[in-house]
N, C-alpha and C positions, 0 to 999 in steps of 0.2 A: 328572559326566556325561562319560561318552568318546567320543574322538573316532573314526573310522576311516576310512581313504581308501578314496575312492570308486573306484577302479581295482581293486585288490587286496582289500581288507578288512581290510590290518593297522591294529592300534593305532597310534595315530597323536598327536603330541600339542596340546592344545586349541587350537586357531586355526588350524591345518593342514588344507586338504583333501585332499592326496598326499603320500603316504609319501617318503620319498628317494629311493628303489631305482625309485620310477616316474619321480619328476621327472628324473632324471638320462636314465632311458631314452628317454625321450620328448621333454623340451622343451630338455634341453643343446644347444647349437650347437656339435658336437665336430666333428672331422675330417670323419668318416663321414658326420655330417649334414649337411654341406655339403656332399658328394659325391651323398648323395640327392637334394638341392634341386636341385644339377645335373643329375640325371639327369630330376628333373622337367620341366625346363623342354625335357628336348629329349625328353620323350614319355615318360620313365619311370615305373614305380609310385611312388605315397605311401606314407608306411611310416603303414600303418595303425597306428592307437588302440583301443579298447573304446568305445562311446560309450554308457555307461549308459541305461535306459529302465525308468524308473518308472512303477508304475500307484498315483494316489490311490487310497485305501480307505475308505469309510464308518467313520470314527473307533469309533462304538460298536459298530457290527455286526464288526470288524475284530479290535476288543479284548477280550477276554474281563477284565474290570471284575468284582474279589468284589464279593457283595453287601452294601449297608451303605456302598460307595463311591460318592460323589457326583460327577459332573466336568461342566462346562457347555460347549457342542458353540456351533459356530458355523456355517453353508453357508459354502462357499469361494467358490461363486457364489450372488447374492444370493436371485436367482431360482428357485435349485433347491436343496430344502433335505435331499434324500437323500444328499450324501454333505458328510460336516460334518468339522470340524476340532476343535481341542482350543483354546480361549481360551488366553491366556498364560497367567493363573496358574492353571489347570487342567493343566495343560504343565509346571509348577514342581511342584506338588506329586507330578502323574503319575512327573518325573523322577530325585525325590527320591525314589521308594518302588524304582522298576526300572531295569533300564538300559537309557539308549537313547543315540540319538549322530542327530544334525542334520546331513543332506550338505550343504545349499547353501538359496538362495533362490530362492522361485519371486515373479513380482507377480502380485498378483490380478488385476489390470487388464490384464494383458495380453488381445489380443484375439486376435490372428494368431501363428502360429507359421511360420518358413522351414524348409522342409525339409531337411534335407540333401541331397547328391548320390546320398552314399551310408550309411547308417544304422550299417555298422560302424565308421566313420570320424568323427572330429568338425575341422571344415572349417576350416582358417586364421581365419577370419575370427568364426565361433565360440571359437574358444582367444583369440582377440583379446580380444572383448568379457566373460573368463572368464568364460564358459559351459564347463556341466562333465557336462552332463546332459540326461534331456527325460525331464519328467515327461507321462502320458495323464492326461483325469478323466475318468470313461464312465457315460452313466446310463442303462441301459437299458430305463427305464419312460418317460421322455421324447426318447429318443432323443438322448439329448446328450453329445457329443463334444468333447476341448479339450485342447490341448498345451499347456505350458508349460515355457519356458528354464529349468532349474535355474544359480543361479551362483554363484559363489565368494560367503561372507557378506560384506554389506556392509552401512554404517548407513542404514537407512531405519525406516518405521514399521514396528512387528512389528501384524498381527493375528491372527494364532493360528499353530499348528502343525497340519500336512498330514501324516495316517499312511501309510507306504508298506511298511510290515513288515516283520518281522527287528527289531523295535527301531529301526528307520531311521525318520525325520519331517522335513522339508520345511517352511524356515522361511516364511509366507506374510506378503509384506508389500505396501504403497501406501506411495504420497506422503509424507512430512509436513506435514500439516494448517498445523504450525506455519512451516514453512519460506516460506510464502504468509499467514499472520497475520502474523505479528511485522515484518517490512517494512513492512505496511499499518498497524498499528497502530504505528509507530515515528512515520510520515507522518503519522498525526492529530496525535499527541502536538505537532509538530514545528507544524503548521498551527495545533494549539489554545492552543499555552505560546510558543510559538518568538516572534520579531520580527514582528510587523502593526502595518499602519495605526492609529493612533489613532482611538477611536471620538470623536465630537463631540458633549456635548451635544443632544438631540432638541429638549429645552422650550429652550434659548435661541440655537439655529443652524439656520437653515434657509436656502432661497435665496430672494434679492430676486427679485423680477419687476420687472427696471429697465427703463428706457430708456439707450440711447445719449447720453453727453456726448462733444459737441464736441472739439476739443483743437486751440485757436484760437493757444498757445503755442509758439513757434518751439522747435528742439529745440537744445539746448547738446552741444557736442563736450566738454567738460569732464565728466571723469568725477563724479558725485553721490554722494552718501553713501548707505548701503545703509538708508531711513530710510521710514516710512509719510508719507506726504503727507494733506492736508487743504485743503479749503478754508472757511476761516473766516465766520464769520456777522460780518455790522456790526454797529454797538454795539445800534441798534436797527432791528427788521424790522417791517413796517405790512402786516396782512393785509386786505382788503378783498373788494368780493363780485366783483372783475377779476380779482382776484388772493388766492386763497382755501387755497394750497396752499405749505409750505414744500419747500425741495429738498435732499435728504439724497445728494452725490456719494462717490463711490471715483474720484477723478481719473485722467485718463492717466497721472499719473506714476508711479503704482503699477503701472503694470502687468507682467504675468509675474511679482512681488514676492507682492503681500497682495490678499487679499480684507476686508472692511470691513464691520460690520452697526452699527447705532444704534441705542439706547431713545430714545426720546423721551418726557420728563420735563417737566410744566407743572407750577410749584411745586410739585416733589419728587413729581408724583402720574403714575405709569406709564402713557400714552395708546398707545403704540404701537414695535412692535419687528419692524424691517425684513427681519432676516433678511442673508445674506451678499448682498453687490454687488458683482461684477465691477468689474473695474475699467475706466475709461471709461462705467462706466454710471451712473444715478441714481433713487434713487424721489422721488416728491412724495406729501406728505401732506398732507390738505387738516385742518388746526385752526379755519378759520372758524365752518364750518358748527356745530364742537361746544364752541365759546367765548361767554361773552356780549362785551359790547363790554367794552369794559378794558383793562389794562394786566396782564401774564403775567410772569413767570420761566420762559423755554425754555430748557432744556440738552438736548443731545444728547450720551448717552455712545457714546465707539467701544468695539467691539473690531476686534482684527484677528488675522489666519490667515494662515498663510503659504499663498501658492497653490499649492502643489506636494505638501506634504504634510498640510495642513489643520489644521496643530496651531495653538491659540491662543499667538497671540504674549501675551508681559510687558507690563506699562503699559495704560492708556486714555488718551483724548485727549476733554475733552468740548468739543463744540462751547456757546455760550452766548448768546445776545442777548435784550435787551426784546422782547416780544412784544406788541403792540399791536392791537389789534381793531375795527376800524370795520364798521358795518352802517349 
């Protein structure tokens, strides 16, 4: 596929949009060109340029296509589908039979076009952003009109190629799609595999609905061992119908440390599971009501979590006493 500068029209070779003989004439900063740029500034003329001016063409009405050849046509605008472009590989195989050569890139998306000052001239600030050109699209059954920047190629998404004759075409691109995926989908990945919270248990953690304990304990200046606390059940506990209810604490001394939940176990048989308890706080559970009179084996197994990041601590701790039942 050859290439040709879009100033002159010589051959030119592939990845080049100007020939030598122009580049040196025009964008060198030699002696003289800094004697122009002076003479600018205090009123003088600009040394004029060529400022090419393309008109899109209706790809298939444009091309005389033998018959028996297939090619699939794009709109260049979404909404008006009279003047169409060539898909990429429709554009590959078209390239591969004839010869053509690609001046620059237009975006599709462009919406606004700035004018120049002056149309034979292409403006500092255009050469800046290489810009090298202006293409027209013109649709005179809808009345539709629309410039676009031609610029030096550059890597964006191709959508098709834009016929402008002579074998000349106008690479038409947007966005990358992917340039705005792959960030986003890097951040899932990152949120879905990466380091989180520990999930806990649903069937054996939940929160207590306690009450506040006291903390009737003077406090020690002596540094404590980094260690779960308890407080232990006497050898034997008497539930009666005053007193109908055992109390299952996460003492003061835990606290900002561990949170604390309990089974509650009557000879080995599962009555009740407290759920996580703050610390300072307490539940009571009333065993009267669903005990005959007797004598029982109560254990209360712990667990405990750390409060900050809720993962289950090592070890349990079971609470144990006789259980005794009057009515």
């Amino acid at each position: 596929m050859s290439e040709y500068c879009v100033c002159c029209g010589a051959e030119i070779p592939e990845g080049r949009m100007v020939c030598p003989n122009c580049e040196s004439q025009y964008t060198n900063r030699n002696a003289s060109g800094n004697k122009s740029s002076a003479a600018q500034k205090e009123g003088g003329e600009r040394m004029p340029k060529e400022f090419p001016v393309y008109s899109i063409l209706d790809i298939e009405s444009a091309l005389e296509i033998p018959h028996g050849k297939s090619f699939k046509y794009k709109p260049i605008i979404r909404k008006d589908k009279a003047v169409r472009m060539f898909t990429k590989k429709s554009f590959e195989r078209y390239s591969n039979e004839n010869d053509v050569h690609v001046i620059g890139n237009i975006h599709r998306r462009q919406r606004h076009y700035k004018e120049c000052s002056g149309e034979n001239e292409i403006p500092e600030k255009k050469l800046k952003k290489h810009i090298i050109a202006r293409a027209n699209l013109h649709d005179e059954r809808k009345d539709l009109n629309r410039s676009y920047d031609v610029r030096e190629p550059y890597r964006m998404y191709t959508v098709g190629f834009a016929y402008v004759g002579d074998g000349a075409f106008l690479r038409v691109v947007t966005f990358n799609p992917l340039f705005v995926l792959l960030p986003l989908l890097v951040c899932v990945l990152i949120l879905a595999f990466g380091p989180c919270k520990p999930e806990l248990p649903t069937d054996s953690f939940k929160w207590a609905n306690g009450t506040e304990v006291s903390d009737n304990k003077p406090q020690s200046d002596a540094e404590q061992p980094d260690l779960c606390y308890f407080e232990p059940f006497p050898e034997k506990t008497t539930l009666t119908d005053e007193n109908r209810c055992i109390a299952l604490k996460n003492i003061p001394d835990n606290k900002g440390k561990y949170l604390v939940s309990y089974r509650v176990l009557v000879n080995g048989k599962e009555f009740y599971n407290t759920g996580a308890i703050k610390p300072s706080n307490m539940v009571e559970y009333d065993l009267w009501t669903q005990l005959d009179i007797g004598s029982y084996d109560l254990c209360c197994q712990s667990t405990e979590y750390d409060i900050q990041t809720l993962e289950q601590m090592d070890g349990h701790y079971n609470l144990t006493t006789e259980l005794i039942i009057k009515k």
